[in-house]
BADRENVEX-250786 format. One record per residue (C-alpha): residue number from 0; x, y, z. Coordinates in steps of 0.05 Angstrom, whole numbers, plus 5000, padded with zeros to 4 digits. Example, Ala and Ser with C-alpha at 12.3 -4.5 7.8 and 13.67 -1.06 7.14 Angstrom:
NODE:k:x:y:z
NODE:0:5246:4910:5156 $
NODE:1:5273:4979:5143 $
This chain:
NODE:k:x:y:z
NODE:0:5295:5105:5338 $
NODE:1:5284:5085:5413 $
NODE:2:5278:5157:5433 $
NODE:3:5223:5173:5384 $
NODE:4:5156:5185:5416 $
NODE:5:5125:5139:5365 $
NODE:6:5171:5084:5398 $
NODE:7:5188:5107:5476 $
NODE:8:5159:5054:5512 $
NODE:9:5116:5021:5464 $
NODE:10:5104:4946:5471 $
NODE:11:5061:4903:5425 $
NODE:12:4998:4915:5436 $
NODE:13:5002:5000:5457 $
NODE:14:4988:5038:5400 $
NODE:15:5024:5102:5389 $
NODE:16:5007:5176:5395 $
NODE:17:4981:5212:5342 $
NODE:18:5014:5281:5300 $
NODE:19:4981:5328:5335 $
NODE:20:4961:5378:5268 $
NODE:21:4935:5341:5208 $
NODE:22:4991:5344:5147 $
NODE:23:4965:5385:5087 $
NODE:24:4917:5340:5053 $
NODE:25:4891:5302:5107 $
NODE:26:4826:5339:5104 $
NODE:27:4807:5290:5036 $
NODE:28:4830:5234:5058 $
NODE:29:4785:5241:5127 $
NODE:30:4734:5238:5087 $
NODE:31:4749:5179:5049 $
NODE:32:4759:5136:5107 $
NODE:33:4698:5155:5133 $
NODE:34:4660:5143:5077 $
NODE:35:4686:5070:5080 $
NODE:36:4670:5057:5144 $
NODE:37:4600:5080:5150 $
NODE:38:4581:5043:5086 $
NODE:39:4631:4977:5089 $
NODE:40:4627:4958:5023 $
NODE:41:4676:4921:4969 $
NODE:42:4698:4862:5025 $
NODE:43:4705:4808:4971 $
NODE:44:4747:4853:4928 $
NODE:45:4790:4877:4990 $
NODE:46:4800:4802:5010 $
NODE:47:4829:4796:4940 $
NODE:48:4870:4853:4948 $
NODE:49:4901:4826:5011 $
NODE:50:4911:4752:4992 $
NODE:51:4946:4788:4935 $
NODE:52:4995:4827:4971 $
NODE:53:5005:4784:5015 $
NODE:54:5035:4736:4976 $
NODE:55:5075:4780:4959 $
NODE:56:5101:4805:5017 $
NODE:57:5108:4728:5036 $
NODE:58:5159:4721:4988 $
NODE:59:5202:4788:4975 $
NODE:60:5204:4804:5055 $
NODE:61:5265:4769:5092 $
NODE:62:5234:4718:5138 $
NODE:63:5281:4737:5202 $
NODE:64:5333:4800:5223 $
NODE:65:5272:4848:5222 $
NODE:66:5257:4898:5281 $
NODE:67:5228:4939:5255 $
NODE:68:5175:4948:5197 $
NODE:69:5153:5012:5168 $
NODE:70:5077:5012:5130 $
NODE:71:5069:5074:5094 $
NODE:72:4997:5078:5092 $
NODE:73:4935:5036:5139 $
NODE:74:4877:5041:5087 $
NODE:75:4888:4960:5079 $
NODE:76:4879:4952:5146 $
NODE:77:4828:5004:5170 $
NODE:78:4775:4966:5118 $
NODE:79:4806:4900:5124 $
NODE:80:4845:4853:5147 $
NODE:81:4903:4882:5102 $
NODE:82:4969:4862:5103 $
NODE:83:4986:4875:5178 $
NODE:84:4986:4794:5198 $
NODE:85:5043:4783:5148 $
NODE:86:5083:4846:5171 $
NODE:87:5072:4827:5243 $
NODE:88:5096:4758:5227 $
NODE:89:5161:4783:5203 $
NODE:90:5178:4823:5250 $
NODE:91:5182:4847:5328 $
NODE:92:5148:4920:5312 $
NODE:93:5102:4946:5257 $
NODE:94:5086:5020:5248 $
NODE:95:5052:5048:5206 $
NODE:96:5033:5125:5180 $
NODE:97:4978:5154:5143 $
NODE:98:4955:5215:5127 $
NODE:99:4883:5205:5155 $
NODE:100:4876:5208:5222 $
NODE:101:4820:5162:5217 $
NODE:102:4837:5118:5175 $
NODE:103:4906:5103:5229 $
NODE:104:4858:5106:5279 $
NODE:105:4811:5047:5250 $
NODE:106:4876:5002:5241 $
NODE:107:4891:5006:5313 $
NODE:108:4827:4977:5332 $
NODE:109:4822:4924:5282 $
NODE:110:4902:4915:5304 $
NODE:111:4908:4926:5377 $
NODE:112:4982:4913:5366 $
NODE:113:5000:4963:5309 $
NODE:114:5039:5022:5325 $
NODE:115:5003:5073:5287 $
NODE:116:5016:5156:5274 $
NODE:117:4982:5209:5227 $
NODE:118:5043:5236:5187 $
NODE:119:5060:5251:5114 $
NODE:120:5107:5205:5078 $
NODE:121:5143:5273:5045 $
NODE:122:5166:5283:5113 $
NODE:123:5164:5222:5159 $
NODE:124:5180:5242:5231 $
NODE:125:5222:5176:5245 $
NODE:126:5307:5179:5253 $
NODE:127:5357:5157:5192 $
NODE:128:5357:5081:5181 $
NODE:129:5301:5070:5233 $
NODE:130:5275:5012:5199 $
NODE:131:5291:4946:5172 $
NODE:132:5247:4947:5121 $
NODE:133:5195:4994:5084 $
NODE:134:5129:4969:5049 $
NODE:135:5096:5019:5011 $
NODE:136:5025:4995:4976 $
NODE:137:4999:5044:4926 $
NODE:138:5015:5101:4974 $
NODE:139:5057:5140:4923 $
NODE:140:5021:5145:4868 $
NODE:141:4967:5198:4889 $
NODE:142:5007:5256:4892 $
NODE:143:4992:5311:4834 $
NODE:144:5067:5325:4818 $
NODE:145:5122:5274:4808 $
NODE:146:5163:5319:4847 $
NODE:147:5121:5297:4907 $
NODE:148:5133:5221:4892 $
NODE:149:5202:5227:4879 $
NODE:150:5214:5264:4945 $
NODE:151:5175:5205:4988 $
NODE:152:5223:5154:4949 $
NODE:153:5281:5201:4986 $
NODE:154:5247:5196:5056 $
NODE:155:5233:5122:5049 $
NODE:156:5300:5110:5031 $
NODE:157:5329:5165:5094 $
NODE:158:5293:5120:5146 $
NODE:159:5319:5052:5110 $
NODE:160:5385:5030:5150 $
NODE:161:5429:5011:5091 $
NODE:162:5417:4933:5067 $
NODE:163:5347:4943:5087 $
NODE:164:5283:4924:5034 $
NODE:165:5241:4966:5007 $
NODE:166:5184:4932:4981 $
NODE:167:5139:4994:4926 $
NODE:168:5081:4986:4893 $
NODE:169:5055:5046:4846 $
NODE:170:5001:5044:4788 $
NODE:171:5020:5013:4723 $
NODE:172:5031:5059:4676 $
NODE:173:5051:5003:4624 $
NODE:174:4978:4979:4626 $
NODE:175:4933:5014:4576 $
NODE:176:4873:5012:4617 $
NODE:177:4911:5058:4678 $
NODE:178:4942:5106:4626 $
NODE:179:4876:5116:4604 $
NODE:180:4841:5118:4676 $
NODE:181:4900:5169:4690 $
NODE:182:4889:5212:4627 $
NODE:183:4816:5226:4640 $
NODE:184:4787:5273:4677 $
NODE:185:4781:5258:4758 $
NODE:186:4701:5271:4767 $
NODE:187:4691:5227:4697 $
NODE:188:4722:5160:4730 $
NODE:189:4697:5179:4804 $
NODE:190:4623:5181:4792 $
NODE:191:4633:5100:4757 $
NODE:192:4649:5081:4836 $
NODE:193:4710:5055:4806 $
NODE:194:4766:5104:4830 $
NODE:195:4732:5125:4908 $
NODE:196:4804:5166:4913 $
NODE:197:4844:5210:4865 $
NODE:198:4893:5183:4829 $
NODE:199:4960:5217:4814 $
NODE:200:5024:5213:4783 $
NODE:201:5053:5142:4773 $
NODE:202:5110:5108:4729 $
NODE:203:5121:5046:4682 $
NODE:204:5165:5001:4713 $
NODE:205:5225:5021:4684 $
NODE:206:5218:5095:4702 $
NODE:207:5205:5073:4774 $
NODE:208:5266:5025:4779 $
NODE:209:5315:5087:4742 $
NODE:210:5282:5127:4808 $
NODE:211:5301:5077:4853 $
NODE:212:5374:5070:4821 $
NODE:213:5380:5149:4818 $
NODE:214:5372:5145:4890 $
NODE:215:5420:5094:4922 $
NODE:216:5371:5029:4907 $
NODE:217:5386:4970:4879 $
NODE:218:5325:4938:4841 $
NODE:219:5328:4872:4860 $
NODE:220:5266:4850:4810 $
NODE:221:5211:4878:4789 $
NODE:222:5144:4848:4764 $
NODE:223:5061:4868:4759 $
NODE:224:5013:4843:4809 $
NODE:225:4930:4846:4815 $
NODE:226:4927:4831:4736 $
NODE:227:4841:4816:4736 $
NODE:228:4807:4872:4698 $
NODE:229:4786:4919:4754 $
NODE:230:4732:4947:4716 $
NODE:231:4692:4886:4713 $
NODE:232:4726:4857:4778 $
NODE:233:4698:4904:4827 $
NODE:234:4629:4900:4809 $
NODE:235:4630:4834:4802 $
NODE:236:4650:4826:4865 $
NODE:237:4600:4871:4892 $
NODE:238:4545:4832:4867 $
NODE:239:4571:4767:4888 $
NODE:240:4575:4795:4961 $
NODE:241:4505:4806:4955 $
NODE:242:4478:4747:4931 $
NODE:243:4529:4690:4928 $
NODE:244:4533:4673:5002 $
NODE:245:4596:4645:5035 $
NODE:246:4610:4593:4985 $
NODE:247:4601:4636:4922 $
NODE:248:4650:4689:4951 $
NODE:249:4702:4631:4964 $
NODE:250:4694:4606:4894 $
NODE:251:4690:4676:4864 $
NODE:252:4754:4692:4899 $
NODE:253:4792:4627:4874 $
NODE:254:4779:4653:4803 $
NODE:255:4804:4730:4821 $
NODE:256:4865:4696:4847 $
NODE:257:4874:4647:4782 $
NODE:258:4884:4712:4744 $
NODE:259:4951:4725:4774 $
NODE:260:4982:4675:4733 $
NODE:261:4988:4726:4692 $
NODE:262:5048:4753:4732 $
NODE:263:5089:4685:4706 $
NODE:264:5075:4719:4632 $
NODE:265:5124:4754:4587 $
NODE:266:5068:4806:4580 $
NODE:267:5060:4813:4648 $
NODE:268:5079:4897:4656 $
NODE:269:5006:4903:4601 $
NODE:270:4956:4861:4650 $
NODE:271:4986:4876:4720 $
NODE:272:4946:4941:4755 $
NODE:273:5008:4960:4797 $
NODE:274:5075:4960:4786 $
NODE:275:5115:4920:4845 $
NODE:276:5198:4931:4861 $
NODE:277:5239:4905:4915 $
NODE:278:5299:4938:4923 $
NODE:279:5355:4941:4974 $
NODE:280:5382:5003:5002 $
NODE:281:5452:5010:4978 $
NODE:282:5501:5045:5042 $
């Protein structure tokens, strides 16, 4: 990995050169993340998000022998404070990729210290077993063909060095509300504000451990995370942004964050919105 460009010389705080051409897609995806940033929006719902993930990256990443981290996408952190503190925390380098230029862009300013590139995670442009460990946030289910998802599982596990975590989070295709969301038509759930992105193809979490296992993983356990209804959630917390002031937001968030006791439940696969797996690359 030290004679990658995306690594050559880089020190904390230098960010790394971008892909030079835009990967097939990108175009979309632009557009997205500038739509976010001219009109920030959802900042209560997003700090949810991230207290969310981050605890559980807090407890499923190894707390020391990490190098090198690999983020497979930088929407978290181009709108907010994502989850780069933890990663960083963890370990001596974090790069991320994403498919938007400007969305990898916007990270490296909010994180001077990220290492950031524009690449596609069906063909990541990073050595065999270049990283210690691989977090991947709801970056692999918004691909139209499950070819395409099963083929980034491949290239996450080609640049995991054998013994390394992968930490995956797809949508929940156990819950009924995101079979449904994923069943209707795109432009139907876009105009409700709800879904700003499309939405592809995803798994239950048994199909997405059997994936993992078919391709030299071993599941190490598997549970459901962000288990509030989204479809009241997020306006909810749109209008408490608005109008509840620093205090209401704090208290609105401590009862967003109650709701993931949901995840100690034997029904936990029904409520959670994502599927979550950590899983160890087998050599």
């Amino acid at each position: 990995m030290d004679s990658h460009p995306l690594t050559t010389g880089a020190r904390r705080g230098a960010a790394a050169p971008f892909a030079p051409v835009p990967p097939t897609g990108a175009a979309d995806w632009n557009q997205v993340a500038l739509e976010w940033q001219l009109t920030p929006r959802a900042a209560v719902w997003r700090a949810h998000s991230d207290a969310v993930y981050g605890a559980l990256l807090d407890r499923w990443l190894p707390r020391d022998g990490l190098a090198r981290i690999l983020k497979t996408d930088l929407f978290d952190e181009a709108v907010s404070a994502g989850v780069y503190p933890c990663l960083a925390a963890r370990a001596g380098a974090v790069i991320g990729v994403d498919l938007a230029h400007i969305t990898a862009r916007q990270a490296v300013r909010r994180h001077p210290d990220l290492n950031a590139a524009g690449a596609d995670v069906r063909g990541l442009p990073f050595p065999d077993g270049a990283f210690d460990a691989v977090v991947s946030l709801s970056t692999l289910d918004h691909f139209p063909a499950r070819a395409d998802l099963e083929s980034s599982l491949a290239e996450l596990r080609r640049v995991l060095r054998a013994g390394g975590t992968l930490v995956l989070t797809l949508d929940n295709l156990s819950n009924p509300l995101i079979r449904l969301r994923n069943l209707l038509p795109f432009a139907l759930v876009h105009r409700t504000g709800l879904v700003p992105y499309f939405v592809g193809e995803s798994c239950t979490p048994r199909t997405a451990a059997a994936l993992l296992g078919a391709l030299g993983f071993r599941v190490d356990e598997t549970t459901a995370v962000l288990h509030v209804p989204r479809v009241a959630a997020v306006p909810a917390a749109a209008l408490v942004q608005r109008y509840g002031g620093p205090a209401g937001c704090a208290r609105f968030l401590a009862h967003l964050l109650a709701w993931e006791r949901l995840a100690r439940w034997p029904l936990r696969t029904l409520t959670g919105h994502y599927v979550a797996l950590r899983a160890t690359k087998l050599v």
